[in-house]
BADORO-289179 format. One record per atom (N, C-alpha, C): x, y, z; residue in three letters. Coordinates in steps of 0.1 Angstrom, whole numbers, plus 5000, padded with zeros to 4 digits. Example, Ala and Ser with C-alpha at 12.3 -4.5 7.8 and 13.67 -1.06 7.14 Angstrom:
# residues 2
513249435078Ala512349555078Ala513249675078Ala512849785071Ser513749895071Ser512950005079Ser
This chain:
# residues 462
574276746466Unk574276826479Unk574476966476Unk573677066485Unk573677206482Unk574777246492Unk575077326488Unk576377406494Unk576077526500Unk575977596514Unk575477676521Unk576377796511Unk575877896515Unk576378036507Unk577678026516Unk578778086513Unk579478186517Unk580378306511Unk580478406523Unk580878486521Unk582078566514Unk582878426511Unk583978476509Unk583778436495Unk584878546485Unk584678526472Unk585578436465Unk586178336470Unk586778216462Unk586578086471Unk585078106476Unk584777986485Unk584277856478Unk584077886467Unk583277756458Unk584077636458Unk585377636460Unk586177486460Unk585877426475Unk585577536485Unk586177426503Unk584877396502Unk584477316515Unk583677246520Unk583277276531Unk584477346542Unk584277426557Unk584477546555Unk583977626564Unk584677756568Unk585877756571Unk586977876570Unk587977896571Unk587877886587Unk589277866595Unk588977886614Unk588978026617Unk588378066624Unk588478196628Unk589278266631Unk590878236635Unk591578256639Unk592478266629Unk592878186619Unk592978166606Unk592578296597Unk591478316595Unk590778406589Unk591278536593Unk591178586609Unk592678706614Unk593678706610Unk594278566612Unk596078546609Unk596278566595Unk595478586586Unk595878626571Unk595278706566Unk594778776567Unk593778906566Unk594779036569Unk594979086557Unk595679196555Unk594679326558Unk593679366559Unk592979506561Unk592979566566Unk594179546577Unk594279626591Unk595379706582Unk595979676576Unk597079756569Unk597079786554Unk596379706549Unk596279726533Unk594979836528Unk594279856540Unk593279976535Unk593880096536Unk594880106533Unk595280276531Unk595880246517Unk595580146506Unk595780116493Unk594480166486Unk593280146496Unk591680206491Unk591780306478Unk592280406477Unk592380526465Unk593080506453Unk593780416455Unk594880346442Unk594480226437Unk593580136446Unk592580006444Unk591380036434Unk591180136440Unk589880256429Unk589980246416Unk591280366414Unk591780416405Unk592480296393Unk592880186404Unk593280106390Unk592080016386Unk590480026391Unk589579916392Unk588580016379Unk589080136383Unk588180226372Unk589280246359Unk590380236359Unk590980216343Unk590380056339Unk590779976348Unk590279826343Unk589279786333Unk588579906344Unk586679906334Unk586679986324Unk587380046324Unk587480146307Unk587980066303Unk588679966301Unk589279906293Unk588379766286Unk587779746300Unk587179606298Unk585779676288Unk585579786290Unk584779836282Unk585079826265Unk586379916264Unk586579936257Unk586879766245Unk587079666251Unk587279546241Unk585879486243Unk584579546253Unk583179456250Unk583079416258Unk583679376271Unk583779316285Unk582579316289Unk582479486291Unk581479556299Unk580479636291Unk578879656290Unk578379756282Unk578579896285Unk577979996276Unk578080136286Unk577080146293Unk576280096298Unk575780106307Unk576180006321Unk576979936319Unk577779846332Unk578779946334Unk579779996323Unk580680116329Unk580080196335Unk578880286332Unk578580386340Unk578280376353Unk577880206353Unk576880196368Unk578180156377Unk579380076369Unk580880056382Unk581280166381Unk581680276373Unk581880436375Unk581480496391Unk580180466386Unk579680586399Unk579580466409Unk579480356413Unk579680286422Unk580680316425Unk582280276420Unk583680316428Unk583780466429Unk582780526429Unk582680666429Unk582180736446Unk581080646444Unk580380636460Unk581380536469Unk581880446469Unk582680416477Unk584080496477Unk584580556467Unk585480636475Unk585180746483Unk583980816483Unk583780926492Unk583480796506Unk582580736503Unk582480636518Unk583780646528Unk585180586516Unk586480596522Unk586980716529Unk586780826519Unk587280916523Unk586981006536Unk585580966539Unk584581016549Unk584680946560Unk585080816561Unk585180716574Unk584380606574Unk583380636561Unk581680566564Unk582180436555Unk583280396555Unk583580236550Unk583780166557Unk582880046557Unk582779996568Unk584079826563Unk584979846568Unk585879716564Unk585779596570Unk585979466568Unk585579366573Unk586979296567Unk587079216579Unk587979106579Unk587778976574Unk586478926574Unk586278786568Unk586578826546Unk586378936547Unk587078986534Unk587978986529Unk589278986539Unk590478946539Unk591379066537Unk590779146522Unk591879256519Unk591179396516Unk591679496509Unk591079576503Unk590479566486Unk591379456480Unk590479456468Unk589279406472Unk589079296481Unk587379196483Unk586579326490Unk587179366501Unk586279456504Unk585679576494Unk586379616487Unk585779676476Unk584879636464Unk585179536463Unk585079476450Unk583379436459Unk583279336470Unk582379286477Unk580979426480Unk581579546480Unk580879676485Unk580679716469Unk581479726458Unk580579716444Unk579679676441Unk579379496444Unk578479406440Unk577279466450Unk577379486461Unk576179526472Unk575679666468Unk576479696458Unk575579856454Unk575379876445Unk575779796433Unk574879766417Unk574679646415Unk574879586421Unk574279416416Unk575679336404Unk574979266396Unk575979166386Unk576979276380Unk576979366379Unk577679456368Unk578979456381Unk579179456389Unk579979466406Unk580379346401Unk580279246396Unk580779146397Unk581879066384Unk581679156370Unk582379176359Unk583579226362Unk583379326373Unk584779386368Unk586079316372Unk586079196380Unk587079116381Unk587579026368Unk586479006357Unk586978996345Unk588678986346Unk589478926338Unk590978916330Unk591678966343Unk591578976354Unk592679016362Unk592578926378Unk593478946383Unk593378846395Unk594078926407Unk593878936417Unk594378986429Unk596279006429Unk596478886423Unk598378906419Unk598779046414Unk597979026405Unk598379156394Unk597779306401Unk596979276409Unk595779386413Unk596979456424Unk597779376433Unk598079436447Unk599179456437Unk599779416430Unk601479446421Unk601279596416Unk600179606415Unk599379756404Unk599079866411Unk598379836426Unk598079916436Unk599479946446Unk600179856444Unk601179946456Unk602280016443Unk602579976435Unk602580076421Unk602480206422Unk601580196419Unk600480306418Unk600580386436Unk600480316443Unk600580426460Unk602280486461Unk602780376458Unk604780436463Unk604880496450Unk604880526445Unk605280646427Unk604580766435Unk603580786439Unk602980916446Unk603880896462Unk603780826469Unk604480856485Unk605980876480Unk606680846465Unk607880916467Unk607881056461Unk606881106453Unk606581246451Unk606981316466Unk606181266474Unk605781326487Unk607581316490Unk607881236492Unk609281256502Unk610281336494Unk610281326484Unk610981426472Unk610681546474Unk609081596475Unk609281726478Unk609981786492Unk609581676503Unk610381706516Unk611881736513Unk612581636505Unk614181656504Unk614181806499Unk613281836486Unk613581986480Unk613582036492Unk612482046498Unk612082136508Unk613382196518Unk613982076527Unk615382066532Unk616282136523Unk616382146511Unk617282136504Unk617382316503Unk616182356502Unk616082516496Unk616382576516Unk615882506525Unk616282576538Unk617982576542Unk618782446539Unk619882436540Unk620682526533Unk619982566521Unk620882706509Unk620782826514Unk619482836520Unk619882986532Unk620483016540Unk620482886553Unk621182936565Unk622582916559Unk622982846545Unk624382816541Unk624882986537Unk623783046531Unk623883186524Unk624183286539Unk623783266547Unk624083326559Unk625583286568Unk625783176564Unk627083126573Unk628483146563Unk627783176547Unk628983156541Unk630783176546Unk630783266555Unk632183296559Unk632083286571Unk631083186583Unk631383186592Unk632283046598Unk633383086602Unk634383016603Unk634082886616Unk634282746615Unk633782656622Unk634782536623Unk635682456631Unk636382336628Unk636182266622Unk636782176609Unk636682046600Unk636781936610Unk636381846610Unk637181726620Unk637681606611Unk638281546610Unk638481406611Unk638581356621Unk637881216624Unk638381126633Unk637181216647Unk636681276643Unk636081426654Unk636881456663Unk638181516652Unk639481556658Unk639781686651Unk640281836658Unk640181926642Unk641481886640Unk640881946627Unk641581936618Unk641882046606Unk641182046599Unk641582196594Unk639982346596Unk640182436596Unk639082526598Unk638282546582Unk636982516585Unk635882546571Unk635082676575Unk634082686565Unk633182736567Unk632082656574Unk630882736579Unk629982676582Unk628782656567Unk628782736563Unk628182716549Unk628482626540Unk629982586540Unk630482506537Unk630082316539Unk629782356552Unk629582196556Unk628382166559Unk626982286553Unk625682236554Unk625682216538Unk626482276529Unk626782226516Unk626782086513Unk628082046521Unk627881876521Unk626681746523Unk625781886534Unk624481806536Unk623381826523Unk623681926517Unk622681946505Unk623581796493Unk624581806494Unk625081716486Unk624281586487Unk624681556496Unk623581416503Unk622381386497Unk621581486501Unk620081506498Unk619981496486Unk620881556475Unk620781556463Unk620781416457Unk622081326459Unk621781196456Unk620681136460Unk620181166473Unk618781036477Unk617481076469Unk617781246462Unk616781286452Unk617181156443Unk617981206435Unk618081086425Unk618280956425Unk618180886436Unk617980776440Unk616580716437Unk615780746446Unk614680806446Unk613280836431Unk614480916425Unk613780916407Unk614080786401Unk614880756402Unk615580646394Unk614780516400Unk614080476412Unk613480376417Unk612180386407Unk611380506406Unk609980576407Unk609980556391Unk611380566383Unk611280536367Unk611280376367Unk611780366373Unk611980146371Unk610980056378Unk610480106389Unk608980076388Unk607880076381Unk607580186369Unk606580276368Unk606180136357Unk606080046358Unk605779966346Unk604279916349Unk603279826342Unk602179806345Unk601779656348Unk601979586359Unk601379436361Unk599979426356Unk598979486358Unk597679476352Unk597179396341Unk596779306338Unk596979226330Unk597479096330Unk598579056343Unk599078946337Unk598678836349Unk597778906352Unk596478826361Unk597178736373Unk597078586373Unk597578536383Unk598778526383Unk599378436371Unk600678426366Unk600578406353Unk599978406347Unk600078366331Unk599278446321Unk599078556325Unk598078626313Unk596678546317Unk595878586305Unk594978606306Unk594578566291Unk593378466288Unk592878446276Unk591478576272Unk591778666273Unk590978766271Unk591778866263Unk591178936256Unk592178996248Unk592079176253Unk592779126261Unk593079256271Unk593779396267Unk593679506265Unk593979626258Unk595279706268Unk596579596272Unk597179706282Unk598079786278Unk597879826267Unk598779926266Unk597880066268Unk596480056266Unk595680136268Unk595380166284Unk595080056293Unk595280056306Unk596480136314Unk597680096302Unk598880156311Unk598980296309Unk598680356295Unk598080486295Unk597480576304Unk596280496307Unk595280546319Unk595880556330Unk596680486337Unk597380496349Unk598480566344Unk598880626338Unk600180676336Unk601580626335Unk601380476333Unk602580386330Unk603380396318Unk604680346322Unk605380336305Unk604780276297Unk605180116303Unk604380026291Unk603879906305Unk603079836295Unk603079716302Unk604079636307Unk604179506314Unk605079416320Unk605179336305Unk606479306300Unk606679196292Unk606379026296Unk606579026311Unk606678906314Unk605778856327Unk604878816327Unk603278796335Unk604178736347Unk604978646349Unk605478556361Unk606378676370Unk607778746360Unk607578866370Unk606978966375Unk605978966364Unk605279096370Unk604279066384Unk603878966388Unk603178956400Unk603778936411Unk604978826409Unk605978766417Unk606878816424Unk607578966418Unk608779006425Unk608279136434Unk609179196444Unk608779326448Unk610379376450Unk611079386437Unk612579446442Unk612179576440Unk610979676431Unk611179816431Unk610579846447Unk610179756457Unk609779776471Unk611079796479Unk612079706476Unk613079626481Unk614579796476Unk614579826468Unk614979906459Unk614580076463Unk613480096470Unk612680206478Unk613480166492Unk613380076499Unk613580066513Unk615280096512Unk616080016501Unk617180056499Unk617780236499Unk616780276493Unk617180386490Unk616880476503Unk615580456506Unk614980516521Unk616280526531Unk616580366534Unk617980306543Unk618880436545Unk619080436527Unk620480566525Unk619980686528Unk619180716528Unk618280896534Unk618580876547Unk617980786554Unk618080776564Unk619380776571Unk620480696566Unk621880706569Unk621980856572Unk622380886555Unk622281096560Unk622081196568Unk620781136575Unk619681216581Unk620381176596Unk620481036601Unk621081026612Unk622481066615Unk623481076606Unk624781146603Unk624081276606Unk623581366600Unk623081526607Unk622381526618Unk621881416620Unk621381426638Unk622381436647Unk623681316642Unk624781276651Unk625381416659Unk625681506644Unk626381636645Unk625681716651Unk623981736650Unk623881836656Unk623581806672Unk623381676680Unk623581616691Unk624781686694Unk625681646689Unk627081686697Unk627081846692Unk626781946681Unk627282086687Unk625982116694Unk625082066697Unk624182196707Unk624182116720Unk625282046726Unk625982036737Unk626482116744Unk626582126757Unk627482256765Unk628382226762Unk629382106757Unk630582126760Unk630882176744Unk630482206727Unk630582226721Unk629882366716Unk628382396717Unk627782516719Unk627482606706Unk627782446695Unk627682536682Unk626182576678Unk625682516678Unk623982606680Unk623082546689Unk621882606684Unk620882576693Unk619482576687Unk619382456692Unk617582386684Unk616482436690Unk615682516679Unk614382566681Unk613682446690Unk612982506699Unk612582466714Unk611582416710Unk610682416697Unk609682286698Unk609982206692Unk611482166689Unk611782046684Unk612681966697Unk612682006708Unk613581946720Unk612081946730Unk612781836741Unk611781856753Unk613081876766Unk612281866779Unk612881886790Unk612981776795Unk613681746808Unk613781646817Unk612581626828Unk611981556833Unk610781546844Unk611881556860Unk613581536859Unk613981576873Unk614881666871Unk615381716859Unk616581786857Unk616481936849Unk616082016857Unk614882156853Unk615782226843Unk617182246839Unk617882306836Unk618082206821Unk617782086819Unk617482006807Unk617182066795Unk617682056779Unk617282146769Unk617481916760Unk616881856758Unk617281716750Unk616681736735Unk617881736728Unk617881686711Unk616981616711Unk615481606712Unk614681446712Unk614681416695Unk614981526686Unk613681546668Unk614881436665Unk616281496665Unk617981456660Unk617981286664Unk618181316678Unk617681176688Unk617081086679Unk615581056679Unk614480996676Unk615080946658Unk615481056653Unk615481046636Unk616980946638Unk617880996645Unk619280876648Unk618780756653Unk617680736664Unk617080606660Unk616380556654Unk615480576647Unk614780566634Unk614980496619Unk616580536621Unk617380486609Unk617480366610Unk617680276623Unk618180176625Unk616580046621Unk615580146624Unk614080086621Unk614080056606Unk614180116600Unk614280126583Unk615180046579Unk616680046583Unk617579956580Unk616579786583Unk616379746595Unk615479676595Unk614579606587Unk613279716582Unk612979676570Unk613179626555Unk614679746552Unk615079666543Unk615979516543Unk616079446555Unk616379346553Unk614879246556Unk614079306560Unk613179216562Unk612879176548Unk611979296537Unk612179246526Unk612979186516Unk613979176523Unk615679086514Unk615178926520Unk614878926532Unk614578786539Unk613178766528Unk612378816531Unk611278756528Unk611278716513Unk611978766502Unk612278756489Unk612678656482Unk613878596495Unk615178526492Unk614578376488Unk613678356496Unk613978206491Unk612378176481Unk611578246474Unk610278246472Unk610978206455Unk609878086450Unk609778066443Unk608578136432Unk609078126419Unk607678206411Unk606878166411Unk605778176411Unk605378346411Unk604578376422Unk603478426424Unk603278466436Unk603178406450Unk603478446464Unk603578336474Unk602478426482Unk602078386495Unk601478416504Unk602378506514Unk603578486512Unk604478546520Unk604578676515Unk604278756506Unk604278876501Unk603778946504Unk602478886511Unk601778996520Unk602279056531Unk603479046532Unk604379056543Unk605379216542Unk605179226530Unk605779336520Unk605179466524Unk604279466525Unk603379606530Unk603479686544Unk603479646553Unk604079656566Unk605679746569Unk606579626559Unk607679756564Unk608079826554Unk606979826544Unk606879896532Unk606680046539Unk605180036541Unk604680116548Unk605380206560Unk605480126568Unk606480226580Unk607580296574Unk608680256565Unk609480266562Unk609280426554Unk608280386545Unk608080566543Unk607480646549Unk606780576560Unk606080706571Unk607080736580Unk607980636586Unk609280716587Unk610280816582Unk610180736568Unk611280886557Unk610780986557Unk609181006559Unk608781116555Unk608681216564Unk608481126574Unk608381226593Unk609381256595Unk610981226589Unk611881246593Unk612681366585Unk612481356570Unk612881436564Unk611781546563Unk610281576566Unk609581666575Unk610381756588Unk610481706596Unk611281736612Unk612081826601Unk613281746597Unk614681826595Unk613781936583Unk613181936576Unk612982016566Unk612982166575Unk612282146584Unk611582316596Unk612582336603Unk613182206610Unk614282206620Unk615582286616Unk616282256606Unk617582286604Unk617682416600Unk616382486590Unk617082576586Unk616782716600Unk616182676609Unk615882806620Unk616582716632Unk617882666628Unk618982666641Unk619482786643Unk619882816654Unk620782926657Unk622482906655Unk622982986654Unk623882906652Unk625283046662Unk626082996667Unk626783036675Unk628183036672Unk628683176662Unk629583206655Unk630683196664Unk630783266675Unk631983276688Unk632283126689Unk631683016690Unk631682886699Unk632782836686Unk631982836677Unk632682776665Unk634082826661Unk634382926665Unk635383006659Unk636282966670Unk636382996681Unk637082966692Unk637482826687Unk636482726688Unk636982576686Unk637882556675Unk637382626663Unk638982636652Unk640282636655Unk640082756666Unk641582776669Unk642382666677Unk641682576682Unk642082496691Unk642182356677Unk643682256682Unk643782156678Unk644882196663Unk645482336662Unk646082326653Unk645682326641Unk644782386638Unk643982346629Unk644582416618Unk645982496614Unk646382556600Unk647382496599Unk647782386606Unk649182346608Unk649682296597Unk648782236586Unk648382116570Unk648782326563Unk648182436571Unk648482576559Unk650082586560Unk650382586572Unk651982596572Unk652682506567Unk652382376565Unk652982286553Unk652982336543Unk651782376538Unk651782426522Unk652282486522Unk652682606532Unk653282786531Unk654682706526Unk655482576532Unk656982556534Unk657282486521Unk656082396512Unk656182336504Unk656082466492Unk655682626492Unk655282676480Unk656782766482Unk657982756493Unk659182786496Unk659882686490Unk659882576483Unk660582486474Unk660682366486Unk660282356495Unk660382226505Unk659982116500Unk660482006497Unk659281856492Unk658381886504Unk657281826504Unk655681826513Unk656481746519Unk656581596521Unk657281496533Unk658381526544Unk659181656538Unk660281716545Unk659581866550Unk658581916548Unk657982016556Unk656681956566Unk656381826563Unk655281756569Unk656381716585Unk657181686586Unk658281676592Unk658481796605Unk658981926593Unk659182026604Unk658082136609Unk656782126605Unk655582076606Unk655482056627Unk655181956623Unk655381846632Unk655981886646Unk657281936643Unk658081966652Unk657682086659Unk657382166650Unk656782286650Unk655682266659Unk654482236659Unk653482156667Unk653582136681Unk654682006683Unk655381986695Unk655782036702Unk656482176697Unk656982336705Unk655982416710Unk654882416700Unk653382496706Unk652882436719Unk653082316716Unk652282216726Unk652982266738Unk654082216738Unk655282246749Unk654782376758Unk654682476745Unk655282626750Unk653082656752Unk652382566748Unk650782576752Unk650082726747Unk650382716735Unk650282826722Unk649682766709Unk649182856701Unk649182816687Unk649782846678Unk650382786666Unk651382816663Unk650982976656Unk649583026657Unk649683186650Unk650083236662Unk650383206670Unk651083276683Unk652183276689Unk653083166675Unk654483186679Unk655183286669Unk656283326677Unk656683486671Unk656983466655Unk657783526653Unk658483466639Unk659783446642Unk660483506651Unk661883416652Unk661483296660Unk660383286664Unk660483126668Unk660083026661Unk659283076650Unk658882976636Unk659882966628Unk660783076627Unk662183026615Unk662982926624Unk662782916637Unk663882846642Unk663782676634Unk662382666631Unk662282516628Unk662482556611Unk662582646604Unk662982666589Unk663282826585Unk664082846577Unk664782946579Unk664183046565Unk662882936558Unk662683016547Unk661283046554Unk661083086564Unk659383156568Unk660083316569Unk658583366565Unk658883496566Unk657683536573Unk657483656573Unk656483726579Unk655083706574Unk655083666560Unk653883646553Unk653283486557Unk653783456567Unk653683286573Unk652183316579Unk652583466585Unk651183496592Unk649283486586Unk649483506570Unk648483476565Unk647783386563Unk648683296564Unk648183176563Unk648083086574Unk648583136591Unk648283086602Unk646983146606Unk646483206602Unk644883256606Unk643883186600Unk643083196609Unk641783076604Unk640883156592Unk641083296589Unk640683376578Unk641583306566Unk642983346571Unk643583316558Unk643883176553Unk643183096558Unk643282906556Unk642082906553Unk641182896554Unk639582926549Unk639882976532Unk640383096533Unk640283196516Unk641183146508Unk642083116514Unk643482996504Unk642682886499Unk641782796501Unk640782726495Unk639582766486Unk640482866476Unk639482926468Unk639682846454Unk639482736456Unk639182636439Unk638182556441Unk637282526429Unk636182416428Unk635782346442Unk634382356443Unk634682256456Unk634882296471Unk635982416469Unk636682446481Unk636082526493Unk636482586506Unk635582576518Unk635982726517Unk636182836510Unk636882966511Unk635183026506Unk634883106513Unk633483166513Unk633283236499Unk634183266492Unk634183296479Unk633083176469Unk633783066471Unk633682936466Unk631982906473Unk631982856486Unk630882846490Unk629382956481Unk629683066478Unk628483146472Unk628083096461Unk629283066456Unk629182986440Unk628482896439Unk628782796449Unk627982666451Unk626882686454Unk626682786464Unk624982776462Unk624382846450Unk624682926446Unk624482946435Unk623882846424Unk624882736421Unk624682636416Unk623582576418Unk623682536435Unk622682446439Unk621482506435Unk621182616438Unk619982696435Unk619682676425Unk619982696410Unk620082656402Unk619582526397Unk620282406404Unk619882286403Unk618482246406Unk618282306417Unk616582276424Unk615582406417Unk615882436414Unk614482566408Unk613682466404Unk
């Protein structure tokens, strides 16, 4: 009995058409054609390769050359026409080769299998989409060292608890945000080296009886080396799982500096103020200025968190080597760095042209006590144990409160009343000047220190 044609390229075992419905419900090309340029790129090392061990003649390479040649401008132009009974981006490619040179379109699936192909192509796309987010972090990273170069000695509340606590710089505490950034840099690298290995070759799950050249392939793509082991290399997606992780923790960061800048460009705090095409207005409340960029990126985080557990679910119970469930991988693969990237985008323009509102910040220092940890030390560098001046301290405090002062505004016979070794020089160090520049070591929030560090930082990112 003759067997009607079909369309699809591993139809030679069924007997029916796939249901129609069916054929939607597992058809990745609504999402997997934005792999098109990396599907290419690894289908034209393939063929150099398959050339190179006799696969292909030179005249079959030339003719798949310039065929995935003409299909990528097709892509690139809009004029690719994708089809769903094709299922994915390799068929539709691979199906648009054979339609535009004939049998030579049909070789180059030779020694490799769709396992290895989509393990190779998303490879090959996230090693470049984390270029991209990397530069965004630099990006952030060089705006944050300016407005930090500008704030170096602008004096601003510490909180704990978002309670003050002791008085910093403001330069100081966008420092901490370059800190941040800096690890999700290296996070980030360290994914993009432990990835960078080559599945190509190890076909479905088991190699390949061809005597396949991948060390030369991995070359071509710019790989370390090949995969040692064909069953992981198709089967796992922890350098996916390992990206979302890492994204998660950007993302943490990023909504932590949204949180803060929500609450100072509040009326009731007033510490700056966000360039107006990153906020919108209210449709009843005309006098409205809403955080939406801060907002949107503090909810955003919680989407990405999401994904990385979607990929932890989807992992967890899959036996080797490849499942159907993997196709599942791409989705919040995807979102997840058009997220990171929109988000560390926003803040890259956003943060460094805040305004920033030196009076607001300064005022709030003084409020909450904020040198009261200076006047400890001042009692402890008078020979006091710290626990026995943490004490009169304390008491000290409870008289301001009383008397609805700060303690730089109690006299000095009312500060020896609580210890009899304060002198006049108590005063240097009740000022939010002189508690700021007393933190002049490593690390420390005294504007001296802050230049240094950027310095450094500067240094580090060139």
């Amino acid at each position: 009995m003759t067997k009607q044609s079909d369309s699809r390229m591993w139809g030679g075992r069924f007997s029916e058409q796939t249901d129609a419905f069916v054929e939607a419900f597992t058809a990745s090309i609504e999402f997997d054609q934005r792999l098109a340029m990396v599907d290419i790129l690894g289908s034209q090392a393939h063929a150099k390769m398959l050339h190179r061990i006799g696969v292909l003649t030179e005249d079959e390479l030339a003719s798949i050359e310039k065929g995935l040649s003409n299909i990528k401008a097709e892509v690139e132009s809009g004029k690719f026409e994708w089809s769903v009974q094709l299922e994915d981006v390799h068929m539709n490619i691979e199906a648009r080769l054979t339609q535009l040179i004939g049998v030579a379109g049909k070789k180059l699936h030779t020694g490799r299998s769709r396992n290895d192909q989509i393990a190779t192509d998303i490879r090959l796309y996230l090693r470049e989409e984390i270029k991209v987010c990397q530069q965004f972090i630099r990006q952030f990273q060089h705006g944050l060292l300016e407005l930090a170069t500008k704030h170096a000695d602008t004096i601003m509340p510490g909180f704990t608890h978002l309670q003050v606590a002791q008085p910093i710089t403001f330069g100081h505490h966008l420092l901490a945000w370059f800190e941040m950034l800096e690890r999700d840099f290296g996070r980030l690298a360290g994914c993009a080296k432990r990835m960078n290995i080559l599945p190509l070759g190890a076909a479905a799950l088991a190699g390949t009886s061809y005597p396949l050249d991948r060390q030369y392939t991995a070359e071509l793509l710019d790989f370390t080396a090949p995969s040692r082991n064909s069953l992981d290399a198709v089967s796992d997606r922890d350098f996916a799982i390992e990206f979302c992780a890492d994204a998660a923790i950007c993302m943490t960061h990023l909504s932590r500096m949204a949180e803060e800048m929500v609450i100072w460009s509040s009326a009731q705090f007033n510490f700056i103020v966000l360039p107006d095409r990153y906020c919108t207005g209210s449709s009843i409340m005309p006098q409205k200025k809403n955080p939406d960029v801060p907002e949107l990126v503090r909810g955003k985080s919680g989407r990405v968190f999401g994904h990385l557990m979607s990929l932890l679910t989807l992992m967890k119970s899959q036996t080797l080597a490849y499942n159907k469930d993997n196709q599942e991988d791409k989705e919040p693969l995807f979102d997840t760095l058009d997220t990171l990237q929109g988000s560390l985008r926003a803040f890259a323009d956003m943060v460094p042209n805040l305004q920033v509102n030196k009076e607001s910040m300064y005022q709030a220092a003084k409020q909450g006590f904020a040198t009261a940890t200076d006047l400890a030390d001042y009692l402890v560098n008078k020979g006091l144990p710290f626990r026995d001046s943490h004490e009169v301290v304390g008491i000290a405090v409870a008289y301001a409160i009383d008397k609805g002062k700060d303690l730089s505004e109690c006299s000095l016979d009312e500060l020896k009343e609580f210890h009899d070794s304060i002198e006049q020089d108590v005063f240097d160090v009740l000022t939010l000047e002189g508690s700021v520049n007393l933190r002049n070591i490593t690390g420390g929030t005294a504007p001296d220190q802050v230049r240094i560090q950027i310095e450094q930082c500067r240094k580090l990112i060139s």
